[in-house]
C-alpha positions in Angstrom: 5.2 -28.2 -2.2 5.8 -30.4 0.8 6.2 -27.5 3.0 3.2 -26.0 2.6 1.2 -28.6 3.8 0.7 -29.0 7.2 0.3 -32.4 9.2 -3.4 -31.5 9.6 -3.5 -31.6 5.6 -1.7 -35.1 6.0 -4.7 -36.5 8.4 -7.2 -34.7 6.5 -6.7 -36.5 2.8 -5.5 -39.9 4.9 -8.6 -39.6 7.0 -10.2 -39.4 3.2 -8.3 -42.1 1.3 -9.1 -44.9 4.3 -12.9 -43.4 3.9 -13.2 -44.2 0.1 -10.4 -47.6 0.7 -14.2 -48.5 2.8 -16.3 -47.8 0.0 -14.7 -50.6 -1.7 -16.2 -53.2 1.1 -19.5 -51.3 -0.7 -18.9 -52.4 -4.1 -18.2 -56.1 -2.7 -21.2 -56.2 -1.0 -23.5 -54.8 -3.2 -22.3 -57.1 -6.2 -22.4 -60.2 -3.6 -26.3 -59.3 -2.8 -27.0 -59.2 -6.3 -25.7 -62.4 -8.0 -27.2 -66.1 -7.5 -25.7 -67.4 -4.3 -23.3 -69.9 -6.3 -21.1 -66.7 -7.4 -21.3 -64.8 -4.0 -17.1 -66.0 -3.6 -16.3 -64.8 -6.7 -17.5 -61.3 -6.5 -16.1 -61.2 -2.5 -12.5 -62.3 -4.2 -12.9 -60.6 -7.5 -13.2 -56.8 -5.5 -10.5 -57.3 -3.2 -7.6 -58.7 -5.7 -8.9 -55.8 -8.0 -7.9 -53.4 -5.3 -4.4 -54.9 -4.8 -3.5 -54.5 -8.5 -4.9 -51.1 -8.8 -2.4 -50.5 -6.1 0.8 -52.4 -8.1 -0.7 -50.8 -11.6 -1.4 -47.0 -9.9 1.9 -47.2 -8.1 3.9 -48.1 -11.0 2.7 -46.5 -13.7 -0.4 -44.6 -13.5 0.4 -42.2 -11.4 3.1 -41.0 -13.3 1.2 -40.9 -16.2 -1.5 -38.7 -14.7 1.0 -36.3 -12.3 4.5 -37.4 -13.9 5.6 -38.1 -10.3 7.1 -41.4 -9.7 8.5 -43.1 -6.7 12.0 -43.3 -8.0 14.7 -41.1 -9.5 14.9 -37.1 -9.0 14.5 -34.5 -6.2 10.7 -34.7 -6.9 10.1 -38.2 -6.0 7.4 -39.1 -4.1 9.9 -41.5 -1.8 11.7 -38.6 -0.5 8.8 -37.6 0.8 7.1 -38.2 3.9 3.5 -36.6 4.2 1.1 -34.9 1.9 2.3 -36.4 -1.4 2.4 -39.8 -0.5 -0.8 -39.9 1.3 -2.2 -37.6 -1.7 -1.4 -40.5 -3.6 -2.8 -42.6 -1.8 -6.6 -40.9 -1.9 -5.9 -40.2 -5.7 -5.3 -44.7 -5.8 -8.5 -45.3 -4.2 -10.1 -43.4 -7.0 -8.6 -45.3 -9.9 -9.6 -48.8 -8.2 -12.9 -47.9 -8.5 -12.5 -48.5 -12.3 -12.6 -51.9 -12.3 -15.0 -52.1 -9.0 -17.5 -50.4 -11.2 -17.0 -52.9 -14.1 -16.9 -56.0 -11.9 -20.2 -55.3 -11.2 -20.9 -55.2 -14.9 -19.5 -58.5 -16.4 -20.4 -60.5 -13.0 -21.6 -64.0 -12.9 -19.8 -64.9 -16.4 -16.2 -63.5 -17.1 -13.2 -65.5 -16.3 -11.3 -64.5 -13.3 -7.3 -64.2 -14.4 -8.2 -62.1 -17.5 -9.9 -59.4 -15.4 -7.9 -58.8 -13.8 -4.9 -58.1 -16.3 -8.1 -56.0 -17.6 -7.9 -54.1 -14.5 -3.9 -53.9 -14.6 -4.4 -52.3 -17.9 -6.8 -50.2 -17.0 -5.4 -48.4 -13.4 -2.1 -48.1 -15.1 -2.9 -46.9 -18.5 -6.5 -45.8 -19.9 -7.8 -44.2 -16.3 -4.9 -42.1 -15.7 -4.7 -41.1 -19.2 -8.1 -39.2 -19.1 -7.1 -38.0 -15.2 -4.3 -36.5 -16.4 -6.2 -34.6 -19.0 -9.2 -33.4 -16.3 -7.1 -33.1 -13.6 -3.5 -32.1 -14.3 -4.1 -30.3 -17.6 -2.8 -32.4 -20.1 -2.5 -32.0 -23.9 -3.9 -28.4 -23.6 -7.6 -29.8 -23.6 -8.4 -27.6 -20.3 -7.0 -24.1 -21.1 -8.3 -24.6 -24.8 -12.0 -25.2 -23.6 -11.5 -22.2 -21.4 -10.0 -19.9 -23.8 -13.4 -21.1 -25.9 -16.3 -21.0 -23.7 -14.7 -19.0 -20.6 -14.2 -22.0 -18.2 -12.4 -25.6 -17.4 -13.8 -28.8 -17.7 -14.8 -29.1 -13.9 -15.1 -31.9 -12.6 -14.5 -31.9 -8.8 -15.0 -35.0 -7.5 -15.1 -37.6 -10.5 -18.4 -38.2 -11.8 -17.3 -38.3 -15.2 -13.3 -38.9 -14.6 -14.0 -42.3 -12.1 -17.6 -43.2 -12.5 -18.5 -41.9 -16.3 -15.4 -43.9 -17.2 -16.2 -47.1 -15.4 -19.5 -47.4 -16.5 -18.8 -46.7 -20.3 -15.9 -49.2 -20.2 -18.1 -51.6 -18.5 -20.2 -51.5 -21.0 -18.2 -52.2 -23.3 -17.0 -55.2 -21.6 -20.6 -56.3 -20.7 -21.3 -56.1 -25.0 -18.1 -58.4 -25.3 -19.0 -60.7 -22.8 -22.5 -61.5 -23.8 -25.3 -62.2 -21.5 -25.6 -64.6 -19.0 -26.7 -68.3 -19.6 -30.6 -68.4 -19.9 -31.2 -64.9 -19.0 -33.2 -65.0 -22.4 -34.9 -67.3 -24.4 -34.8 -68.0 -27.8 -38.8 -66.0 -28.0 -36.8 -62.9 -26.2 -38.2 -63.3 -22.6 -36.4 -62.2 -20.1 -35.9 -65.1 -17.6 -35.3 -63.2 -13.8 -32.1 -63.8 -11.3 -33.3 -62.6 -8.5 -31.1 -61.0 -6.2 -29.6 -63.6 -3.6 -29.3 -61.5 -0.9 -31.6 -57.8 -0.4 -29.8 -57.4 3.0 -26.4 -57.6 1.5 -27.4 -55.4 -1.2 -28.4 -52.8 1.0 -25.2 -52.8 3.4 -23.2 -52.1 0.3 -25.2 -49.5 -0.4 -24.9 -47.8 3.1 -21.4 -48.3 3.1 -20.7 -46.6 -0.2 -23.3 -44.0 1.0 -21.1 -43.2 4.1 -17.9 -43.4 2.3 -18.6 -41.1 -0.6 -18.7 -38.0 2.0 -15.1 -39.5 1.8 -14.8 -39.7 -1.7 -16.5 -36.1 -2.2 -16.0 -33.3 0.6 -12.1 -35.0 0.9 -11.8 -34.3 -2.6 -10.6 -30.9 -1.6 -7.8 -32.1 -0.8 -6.3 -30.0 2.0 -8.2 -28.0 4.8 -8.0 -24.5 3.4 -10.1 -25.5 0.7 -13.1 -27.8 2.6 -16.5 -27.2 1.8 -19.8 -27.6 3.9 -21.5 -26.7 0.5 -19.7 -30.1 -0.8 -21.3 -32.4 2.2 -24.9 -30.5 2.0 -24.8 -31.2 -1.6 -23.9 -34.6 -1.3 -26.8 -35.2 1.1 -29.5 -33.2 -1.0 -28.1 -35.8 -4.2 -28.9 -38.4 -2.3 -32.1 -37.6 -0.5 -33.6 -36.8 -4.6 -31.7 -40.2 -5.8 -33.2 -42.3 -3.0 -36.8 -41.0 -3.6 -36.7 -40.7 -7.3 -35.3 -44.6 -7.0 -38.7 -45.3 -5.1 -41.0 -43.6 -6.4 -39.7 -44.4 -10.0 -39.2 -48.1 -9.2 -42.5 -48.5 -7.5 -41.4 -49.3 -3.6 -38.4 -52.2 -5.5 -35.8 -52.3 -2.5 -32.8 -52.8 -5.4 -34.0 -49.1 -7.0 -34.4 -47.3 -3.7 -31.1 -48.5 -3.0 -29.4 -47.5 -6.1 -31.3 -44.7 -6.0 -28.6 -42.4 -3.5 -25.8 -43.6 -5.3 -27.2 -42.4 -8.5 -27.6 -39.3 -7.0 -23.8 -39.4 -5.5 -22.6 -40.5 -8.8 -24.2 -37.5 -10.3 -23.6 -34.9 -7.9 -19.9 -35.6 -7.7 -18.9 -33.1 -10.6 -21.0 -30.0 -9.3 -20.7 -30.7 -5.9 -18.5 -28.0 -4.9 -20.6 -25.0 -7.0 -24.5 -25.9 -7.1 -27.0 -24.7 -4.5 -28.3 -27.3 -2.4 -31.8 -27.0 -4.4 -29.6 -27.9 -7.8 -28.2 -30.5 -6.1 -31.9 -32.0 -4.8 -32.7 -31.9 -9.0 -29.8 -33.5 -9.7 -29.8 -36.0 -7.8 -33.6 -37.0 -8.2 -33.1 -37.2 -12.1 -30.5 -39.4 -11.6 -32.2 -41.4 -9.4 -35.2 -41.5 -12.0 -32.5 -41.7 -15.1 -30.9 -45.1 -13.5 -34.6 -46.9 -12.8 -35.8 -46.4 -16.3 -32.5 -47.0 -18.3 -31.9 -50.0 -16.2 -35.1 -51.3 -17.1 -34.9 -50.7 -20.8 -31.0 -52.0 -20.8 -32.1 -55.4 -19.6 -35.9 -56.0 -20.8 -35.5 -54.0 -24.4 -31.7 -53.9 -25.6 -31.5 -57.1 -23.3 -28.2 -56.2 -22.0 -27.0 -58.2 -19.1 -25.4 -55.7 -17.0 -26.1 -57.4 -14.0 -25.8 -54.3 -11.5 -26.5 -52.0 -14.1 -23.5 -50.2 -14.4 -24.1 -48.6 -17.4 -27.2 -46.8 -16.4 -25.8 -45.9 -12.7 -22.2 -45.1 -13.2 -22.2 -44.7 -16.8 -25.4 -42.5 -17.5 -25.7 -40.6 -14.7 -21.7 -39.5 -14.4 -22.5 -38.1 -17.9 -25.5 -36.5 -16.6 -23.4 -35.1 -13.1 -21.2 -33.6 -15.2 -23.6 -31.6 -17.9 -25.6 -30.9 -14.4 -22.2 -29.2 -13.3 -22.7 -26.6 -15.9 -26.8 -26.3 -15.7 -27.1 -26.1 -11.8 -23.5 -24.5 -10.7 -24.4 -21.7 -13.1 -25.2 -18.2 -11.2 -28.4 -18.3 -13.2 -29.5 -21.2 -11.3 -28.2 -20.6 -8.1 -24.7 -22.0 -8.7 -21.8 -20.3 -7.8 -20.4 -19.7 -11.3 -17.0 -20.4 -12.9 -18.2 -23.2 -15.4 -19.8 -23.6 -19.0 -21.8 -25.8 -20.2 -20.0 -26.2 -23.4 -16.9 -27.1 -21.5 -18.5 -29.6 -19.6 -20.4 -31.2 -22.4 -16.9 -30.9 -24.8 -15.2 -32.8 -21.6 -17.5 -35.4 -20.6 -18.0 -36.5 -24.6 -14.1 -36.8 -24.7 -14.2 -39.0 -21.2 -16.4 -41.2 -22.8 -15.0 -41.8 -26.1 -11.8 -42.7 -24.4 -13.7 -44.6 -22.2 -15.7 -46.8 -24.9 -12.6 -47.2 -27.1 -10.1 -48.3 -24.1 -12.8 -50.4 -22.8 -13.2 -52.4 -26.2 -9.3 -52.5 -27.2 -9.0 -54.0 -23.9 -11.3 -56.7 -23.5 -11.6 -57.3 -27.6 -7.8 -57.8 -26.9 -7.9 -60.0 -24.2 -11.6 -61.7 -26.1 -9.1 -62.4 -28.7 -6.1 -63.6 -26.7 -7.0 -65.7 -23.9 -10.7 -65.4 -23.7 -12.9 -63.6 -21.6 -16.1 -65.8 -20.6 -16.1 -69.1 -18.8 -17.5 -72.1 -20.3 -20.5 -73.7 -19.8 -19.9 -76.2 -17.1 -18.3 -73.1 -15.1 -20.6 -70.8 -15.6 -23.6 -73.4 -14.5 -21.3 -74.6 -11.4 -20.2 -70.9 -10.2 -17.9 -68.8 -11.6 -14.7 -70.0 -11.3 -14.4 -73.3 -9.4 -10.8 -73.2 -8.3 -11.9 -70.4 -6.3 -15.8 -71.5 -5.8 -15.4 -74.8 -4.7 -12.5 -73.8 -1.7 -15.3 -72.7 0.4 -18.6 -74.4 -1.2 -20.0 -77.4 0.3 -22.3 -80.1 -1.5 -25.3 -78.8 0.5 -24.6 -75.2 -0.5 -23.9 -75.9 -4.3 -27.7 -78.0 -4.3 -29.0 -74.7 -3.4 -27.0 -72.6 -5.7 
């Protein structure tokens, strides 16, 4: 396999992993321009030690478990090897750290520190790969049954059901676990508001993900032969309906409009590679409608504390990129064809259910165990003081 791939292959996906390795700055940024000020350290820390034990977890274990390639023993191993593979594993990592980057967002401001992140261990290493391996390597028979059914593979070309579908239904699992935060509601069921601490924050993590998921999507071919401008068009029509479903939806709010393009990334992901640019437009401006309104209802009706609302943006609308993959990429609609829309309703209901029931084994386990939510004093004072009060200063915490 090795052979066939030429150093311009190499630069190409390498050029894509460090692209979607930048996206993770995103996630940071966006959760540290949502919470109170007090908890700004934790979510800074929380995304970048996340990321290195994806890295130990992926390397390890889940990559073998998704390709059954390791770095060890055989004439197969990927440390033999010194191009496409490795860096191909490399892109694939950057994928499965977005896990618990997505749930971070989810549980912040109230979840202990040391027990996330054996979640995310857990997580990169077992339950992620698990459901890759299925999508993306043909596991278990699941793809060449649903084509031998309804005519065509699960597609999923760019993860928005495998990574963010995944993240957002095991975040809310952990999110239901966890409990909301202190005071968020009363006792009469009002919701009490925590503003964002910082909107300009917010919206650099929101560029930077927006730049890096052309990254995360038109790399996801994977070598030149097979790059798409229909992948980076589409992309750019998802986000263009996201952004102005997001403000037009949330009524001019600068945390929907933006959220609103990476609902429409999120969503687009899946059909990316097969919709005309028009599909991907729709697609992207439902999502962008789908995440203002569930958002609201999640935290002023079900009163649900996903603080960056996970659920509805990762969650709902990777469930709705990938039934879109089989509405919009159909030739009917201007797709390009090669998908059902049985397959990719049969495939995102599986990622889900292994989603929801990984997410609560893990975090009931760990609930159960060691504990997953800080206690009071914490939780008042900022997540996590070892870690909080390092960089805090008197004035600062008076503030907070």
């Amino acid at each position: 396999m090795e052979g066939l791939k030429s150093s311009a292959d190499v630069l190409f996906i390498l050029l894509g992993a460090v692209m979607v390795l930048a996206m993770h700055a995103g996630f940071a940024f966006l959760e540290l321009g949502t919470v109170r000020y007090k908890n700004q350290v934790n979510a800074l820390m929380k995304i970048l030690v996340d990321f290195s034990v994806s890295t130990v977890a992926y390397f390890f274990i889940g990559y073998a478990i998704a390709y059954g390639t390791t770095f060890f023993t055989g004439a197969e191993s990927l440390a033999q090897k010194s191009g496409y593979e490795l860096t191909r594993f490399f892109f694939l990592l950057t994928f499965a750290a977005a896990i618990p980057a997505i749930v971070s967002g989810g549980i912040a401001e109230r979840a202990k520190f040391h027990p996330q992140v054996a979640a995310t261990f857990v997580l990169v290493g077992f339950l992620y790969p698990f459901f890759e391996g299925i999508a993306w390597n043909g596991h278990f028979g699941v793809q060449s049954w649903l084509k031998g059914a309804f005519g065509a593979e699960f597609h999923d070309f760019a993860g928005s059901v495998v990574v963010h579908a995944m993240g957002g239904w095991i975040g809310l699992a952990a999110v239901l676990l966890l409990g909301a935060r202190r005071g968020r509601y009363t006792k009469d069921g009002h919701v009490v508001a925590f503003p964002p601490s910082s909107i300009p924050f917010l919206a650099l993590g929101a560029w930077v993900l927006t730049v890096g998921w052309f990254g995360f999507n038109v790399m996801s071919a994977q070598t030149l032969d097979r790059i798409s401008g229909l992948v980076a068009v589409n992309s750019l029509m998802a986000l263009a309906g996201g952004t102005i479903a997001g403000l037009l939806a949330g009524r001019n709010d600068p945390g929907f409009v933006h959220n609103g393009p990476l609902a429409g990334l999120v969503a687009i992901c899946a059909g990316s590679d097969v919709m005309h640019p028009l599909g991907a437009l729709a697609t992207g401006a439902v999502a962008g409608a789908l995440f203002v309104w569930m958002f609201s209802k999640v935290q002023n009706v079900w009163k649900i504390d996903d603080v960056l609302g996970v659920w509805p943006l990762h969650g709902l609308c990777g469930t709705w990129g990938g039934l879109a993959c089989g509405i919009f990429g159909s030739k009917a609609l201007g797709g390009l064809g090669g998908v059902s829309f049985m397959s990719q309703l049969c495939g995102t209901l599986l990622g889900i259910a292994i989603a929801l029931a990984g997410g609560f084994a893990v975090y009931g386990a760990l609930r159960a165990v060691v504990g997953i939510r800080l206690d009071p004093e914490q939780e008042f004072d900022g997540a996590d003081l070892s870690i909080h009060r390092i960089t805090a200063t008197p004035e600062r915490d008076e503030r907070a």
